[in-house]
N, C-alpha and C positions, 0 to 999 in steps of 0.2 A: 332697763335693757333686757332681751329677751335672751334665758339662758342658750349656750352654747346648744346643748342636747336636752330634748324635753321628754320625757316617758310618756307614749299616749295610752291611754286605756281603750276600753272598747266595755261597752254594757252587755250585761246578758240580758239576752232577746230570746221571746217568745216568737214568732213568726208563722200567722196563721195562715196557710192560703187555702181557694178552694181554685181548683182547675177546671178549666172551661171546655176545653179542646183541645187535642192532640190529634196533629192530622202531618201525612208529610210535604212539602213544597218542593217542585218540580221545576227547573228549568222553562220561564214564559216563553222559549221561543227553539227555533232546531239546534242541535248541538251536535260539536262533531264526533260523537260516538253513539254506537248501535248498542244493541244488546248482544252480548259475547264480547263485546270491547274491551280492552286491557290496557292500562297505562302501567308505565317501568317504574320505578323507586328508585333514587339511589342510594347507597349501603349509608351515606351520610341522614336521609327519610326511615331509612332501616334501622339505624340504630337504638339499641334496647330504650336507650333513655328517651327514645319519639315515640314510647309505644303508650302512649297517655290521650287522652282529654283533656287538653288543659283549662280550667275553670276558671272564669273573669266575671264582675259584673260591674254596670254601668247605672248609675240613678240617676235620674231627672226630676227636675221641683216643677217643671215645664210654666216656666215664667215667661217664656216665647209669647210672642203673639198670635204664632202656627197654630192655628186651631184643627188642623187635620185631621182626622181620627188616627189617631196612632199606632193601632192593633193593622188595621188596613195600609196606612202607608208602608209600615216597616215590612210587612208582608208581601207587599206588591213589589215594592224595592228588592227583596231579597229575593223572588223567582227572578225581576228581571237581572241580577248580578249574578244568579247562576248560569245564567248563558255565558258567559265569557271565560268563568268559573266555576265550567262543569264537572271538573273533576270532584268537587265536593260532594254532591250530587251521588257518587257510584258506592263502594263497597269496597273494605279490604278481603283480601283473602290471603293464603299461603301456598308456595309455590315448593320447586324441589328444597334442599334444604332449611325449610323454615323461612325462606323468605319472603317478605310482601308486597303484593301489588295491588295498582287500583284494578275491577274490574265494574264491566256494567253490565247486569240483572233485570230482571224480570221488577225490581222492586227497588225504587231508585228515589232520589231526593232526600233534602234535609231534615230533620225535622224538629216542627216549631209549637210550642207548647203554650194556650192563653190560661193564666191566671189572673185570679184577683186577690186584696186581700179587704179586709178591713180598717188596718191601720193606716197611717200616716207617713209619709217619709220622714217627716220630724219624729216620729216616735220612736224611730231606729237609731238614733241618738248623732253624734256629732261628723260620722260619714268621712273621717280621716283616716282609717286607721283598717286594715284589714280584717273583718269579724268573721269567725266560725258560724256564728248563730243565723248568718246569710245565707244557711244551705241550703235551705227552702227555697230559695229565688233562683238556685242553678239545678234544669232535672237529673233525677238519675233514674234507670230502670228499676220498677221493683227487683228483680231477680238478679242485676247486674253487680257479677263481681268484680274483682281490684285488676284494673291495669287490662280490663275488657278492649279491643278495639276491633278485632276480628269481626264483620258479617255487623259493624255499627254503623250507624250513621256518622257520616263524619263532620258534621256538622248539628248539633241541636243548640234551639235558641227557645230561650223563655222569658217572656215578655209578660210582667205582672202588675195590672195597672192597682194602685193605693187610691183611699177614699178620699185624697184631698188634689185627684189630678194627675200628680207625680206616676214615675213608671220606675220600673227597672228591667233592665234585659241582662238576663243572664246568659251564657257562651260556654257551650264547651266545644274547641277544634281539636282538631286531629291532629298533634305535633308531627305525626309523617307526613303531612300533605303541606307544613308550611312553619317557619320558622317565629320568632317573634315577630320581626320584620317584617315578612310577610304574611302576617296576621294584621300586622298593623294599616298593609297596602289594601288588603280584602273587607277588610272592614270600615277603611277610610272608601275606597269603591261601593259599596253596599250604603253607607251616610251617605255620599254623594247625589245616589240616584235616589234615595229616598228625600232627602230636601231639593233636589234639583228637577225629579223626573228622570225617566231615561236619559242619561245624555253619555258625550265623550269620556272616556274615563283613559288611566293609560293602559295600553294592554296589556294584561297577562301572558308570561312567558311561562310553560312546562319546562322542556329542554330539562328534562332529570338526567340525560345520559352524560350530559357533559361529565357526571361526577362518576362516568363508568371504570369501573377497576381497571386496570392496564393489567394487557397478556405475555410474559405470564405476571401473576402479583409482582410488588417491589416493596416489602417493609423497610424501611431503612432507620424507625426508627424503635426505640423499647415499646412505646406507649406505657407509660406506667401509668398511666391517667384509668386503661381498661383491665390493669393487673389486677390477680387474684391474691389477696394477699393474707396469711394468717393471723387472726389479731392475738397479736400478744399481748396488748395492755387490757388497760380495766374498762375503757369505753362502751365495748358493745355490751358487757355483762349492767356498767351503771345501768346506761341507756334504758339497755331490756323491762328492770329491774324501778326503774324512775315513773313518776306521773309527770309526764309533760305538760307545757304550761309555752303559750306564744308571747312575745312581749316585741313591743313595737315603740319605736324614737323617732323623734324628729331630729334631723343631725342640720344642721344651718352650715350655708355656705362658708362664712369665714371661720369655723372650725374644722369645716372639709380644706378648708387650705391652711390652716395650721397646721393640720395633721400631713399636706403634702411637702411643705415646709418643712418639717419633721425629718420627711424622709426621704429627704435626699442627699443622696453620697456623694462627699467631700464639696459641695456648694454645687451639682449641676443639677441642673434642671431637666431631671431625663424619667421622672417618676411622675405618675399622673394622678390624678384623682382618685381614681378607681383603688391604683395599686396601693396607694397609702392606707384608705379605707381599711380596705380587704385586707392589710398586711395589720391594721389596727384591731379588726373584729378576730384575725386568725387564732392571735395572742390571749385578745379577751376570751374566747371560747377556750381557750387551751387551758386558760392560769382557770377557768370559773369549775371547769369538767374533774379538776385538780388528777389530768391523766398519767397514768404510770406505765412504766417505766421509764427516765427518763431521759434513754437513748433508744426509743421506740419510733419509728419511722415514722410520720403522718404524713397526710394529701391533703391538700387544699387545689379545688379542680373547680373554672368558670367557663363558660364557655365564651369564645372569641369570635366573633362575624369575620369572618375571612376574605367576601367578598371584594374589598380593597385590595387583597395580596393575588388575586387569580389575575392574571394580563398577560396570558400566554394558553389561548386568547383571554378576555374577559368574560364575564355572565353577561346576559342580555338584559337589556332593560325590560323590567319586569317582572323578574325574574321571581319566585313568592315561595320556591321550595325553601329546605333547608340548608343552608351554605354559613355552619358554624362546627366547628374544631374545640373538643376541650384539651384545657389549656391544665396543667400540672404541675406547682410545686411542692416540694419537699423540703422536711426538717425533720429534726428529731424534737422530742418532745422539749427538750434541757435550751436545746438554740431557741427555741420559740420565748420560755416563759426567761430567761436569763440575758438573750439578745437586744440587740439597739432596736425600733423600727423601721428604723434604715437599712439595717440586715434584712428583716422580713420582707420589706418595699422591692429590696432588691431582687429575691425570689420570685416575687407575683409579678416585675416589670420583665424577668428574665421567660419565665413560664409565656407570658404574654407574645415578646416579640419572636419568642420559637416556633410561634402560627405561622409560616412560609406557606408558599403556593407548594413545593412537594412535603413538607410535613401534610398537607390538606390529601395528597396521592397517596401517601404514605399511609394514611388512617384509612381512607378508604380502600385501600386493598390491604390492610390489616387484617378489618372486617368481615372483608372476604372470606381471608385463610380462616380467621378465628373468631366466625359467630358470635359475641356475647350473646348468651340467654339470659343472664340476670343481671342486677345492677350489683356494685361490689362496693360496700361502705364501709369495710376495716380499715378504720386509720384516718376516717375521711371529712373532711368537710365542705360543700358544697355551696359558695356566690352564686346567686342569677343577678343580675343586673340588668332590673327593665328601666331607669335612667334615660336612659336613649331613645326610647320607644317612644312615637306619639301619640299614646293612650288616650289622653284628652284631645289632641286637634283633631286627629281622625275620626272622631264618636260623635260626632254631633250630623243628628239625621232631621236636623231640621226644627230642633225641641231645643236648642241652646245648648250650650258646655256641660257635662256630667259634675255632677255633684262630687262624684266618687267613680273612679275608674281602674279597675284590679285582680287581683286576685282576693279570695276568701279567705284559705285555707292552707296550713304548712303541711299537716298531720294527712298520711303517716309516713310522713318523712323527716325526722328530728331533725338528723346532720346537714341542716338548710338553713341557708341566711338568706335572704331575697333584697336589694335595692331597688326602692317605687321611688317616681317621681312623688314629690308633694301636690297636692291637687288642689292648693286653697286657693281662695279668692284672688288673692295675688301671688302669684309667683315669685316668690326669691332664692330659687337656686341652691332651696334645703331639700334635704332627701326621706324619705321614711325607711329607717331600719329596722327588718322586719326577722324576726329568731324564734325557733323552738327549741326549747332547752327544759333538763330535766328541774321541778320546780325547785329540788334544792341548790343547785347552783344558779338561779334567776339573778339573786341578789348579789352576788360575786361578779359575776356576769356584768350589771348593774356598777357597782362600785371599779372596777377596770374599765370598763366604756369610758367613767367618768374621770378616771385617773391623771389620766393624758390633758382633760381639759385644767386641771387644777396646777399643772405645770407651766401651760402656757401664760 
């Protein structure tokens, strides 16, 4: 029987490539903006934490039958997906107080980058598990510094064909122009017309103002989720101070429901997957970091799709900006590592249904009043949850199912746990959990993850 949680490893990789072309791709057909064009943002596209490239990549062994040239369909495919989705296509800029919008320029389009390499996609080893040493397959500007997005492309793709056939395409989007979700809708749009040919796709919705401030602002609530906060314990000093080190598990379904099992209060069934998880990792991270003091405030902050709770009115079908809310609980250091995780569950289910349609109004004229310029990690730990994402249904552009569909890389953001779907041959409704943690507390870390299963 196959353990409960398994440790995945990942090899260290050489990764040779040589680049062939770099050139930008333009919209196949007219679009409805000019040059001086401007498209709005809203402060939810705004905020500090969408001011990223987020980095994926996708392999193929191309066992298909699709003999197409591959460098040319995905190419063609992706001018013709910019028509509909031309805002990708333009340029950030900054406007009166720091804020951003699209505009369109003299100098417009994506851009797309041909490598090759020598090696093998076998040779990159077993394609579960998220690797650092995949850098190489996603571009970055020689001269391009951290958290760049200004006057970028907001769109670059690198597409690197291997000596035995296989491909990879690497991605980085613009988290202001589109949320996971709609990452997933853009990209499953872009597979379509590359295995299909131009055809119906559904349409794209802008409509950024929907999420426009109300006059005058109305905070109504603290936001501690964007607090500034002083760190008083030993975390950011460890942190600083530590060699980090990524490590990655496979968590299997019927231990995801023991753990939900776990944790729920007095017999109901009001705690989900997620919050159990996330309420199980909070802890392991707390007891491995061994944090002090230990009535020191911490955050544990995921973000929530909100789109469900807007129906007054709703979003439009199509809709591909950003329409997510972080979500914010608290403890002190002593409730975390001494509590039930039923207590914990209870936090992350309470954080969770606090997402309302005016908590959503609420952040966004936050925003407004109070710019964040930087991200605030005293105290903090951070869930993504791509689970939900259709990574792999979406990605297939005519070459069969991705081998491997993801993200790379944690670093340099330590206080990050990431939830990926599994992407094996068969699906069973286990998850990969993915952490940077400093290398001495790995195995601590390691032995609490595993704790919980030894009870059940």
């Amino acid at each position: 029987m196959a353990p409960s949680i398994q440790e995945l490893h990942f090899p260290p990789l050489n990764i040779p490539i040589t680049i062939d072309h770099i050139y930008l791709v333009e919209p196949a057909g007219p679009i409805p903006a000019m040059t001086g064009d401007h498209l709005y943002l809203s402060n939810l596209d705004d905020a500090i934490g969408a001011h990223v490239l987020t980095p994926t990549v996708y392999f193929y062994r191309m066992n298909s039958p699709d003999r197409r040239p591959v460098t040319k369909t995905i190419r063609d495919a992706l001018a013709h997906v910019l028509v509909p989705y031309y805002p990708f296509s333009g340029r950030l800029r900054e406007t009166k107080n720091g804020k951003l919008e699209v505009f369109f320029g003299p100098e417009q389009g994506v851009l797309m980058v041909e490598a090759n390499s020598e090696m093998a996609i076998d040779d990159l080893g077993g394609l579960v598990a998220p690797n650092p040493a995949w850098a190489p397959l996603v571009y970055h500007f020689p001269d391009e510094g951290p958290y760049k997005i200004v006057d970028m492309p907001l769109l670059i793709a690198q597409l690197t064909n291997f000596s035995c056939g296989g491909f990879s395409l690497g991605l980085r989007l613009c988290h202001c122009i589109c949320d996971g979700i709609g990452a997933m809708q853009f990209v499953d749009a872009w597979a379509t017309m590359a295995r299909l040919g131009p055809t119906v796709i559904t349409e794209p919705c802008w409509d950024r103002e929907y999420f426009q401030p109300r006059v005058p602002p109305m905070v109504k609530f603290p936001h501690v989720e964007f607090a500034r906060i002083d760190d008083g314990s030993n975390l950011s000093s460890n942190l600083g101070r530590a060699n980090l080190v990524q490590k990655c598990y496979r968590v299997s379904q019927p231990f995801q429901a023991q753990l939900k099992q776990l944790s729920q209060s007095n017999g109901e069934d009001t705690c989900t997957t997620f919050d159990a998880v996330a309420a199980h990792v909070w802890r392991c991270w707390v007891k491995a970091l061994d944090i002090r003091p230990l009535d020191y405030d911490l955050r544990l902050t995921f973000a929530v799709n909100v789109r469900p709770k807007l129906i007054d009115p709703p979003l439009k079908d199509g809709f591909y900006g950003n329409a997510v809310c972080v979500a914010c609980a608290t403890s002190t250091v002593g409730q975390l590592v001494d509590g039930q995780i039923s207590a914990v569950g209870r936090l992350v289910r309470e954080a969770r249904l606090g997402m309302s349609e005016e908590y959503v109004r609420s952040t966004i004229d936050y925003i407004e009043v109070d710019r964040p310029t930087r991200l605030e990690f005293a105290g903090k730990l951070t869930i993504t949850q791509w689970t939900r994402f259709s990574i792999y249904e979406s990605s297939d552009f005519g070459y069969g199912r991705p081998v491997y569909a993801g993200p790379i890389d944690l670093k340099p953001t330590p206080q990050m746990c990431v939830f990926l779907p599994d992407g094996g041959p068969s699906p069973d409704g286990s998850m990969i959990l993915w952490i940077c943690l400093p290398e001495s507390a790995a195995s601590k870390f390691r032995e609490c993850l595993f704790e919980v299963e030894k009870r059940l």
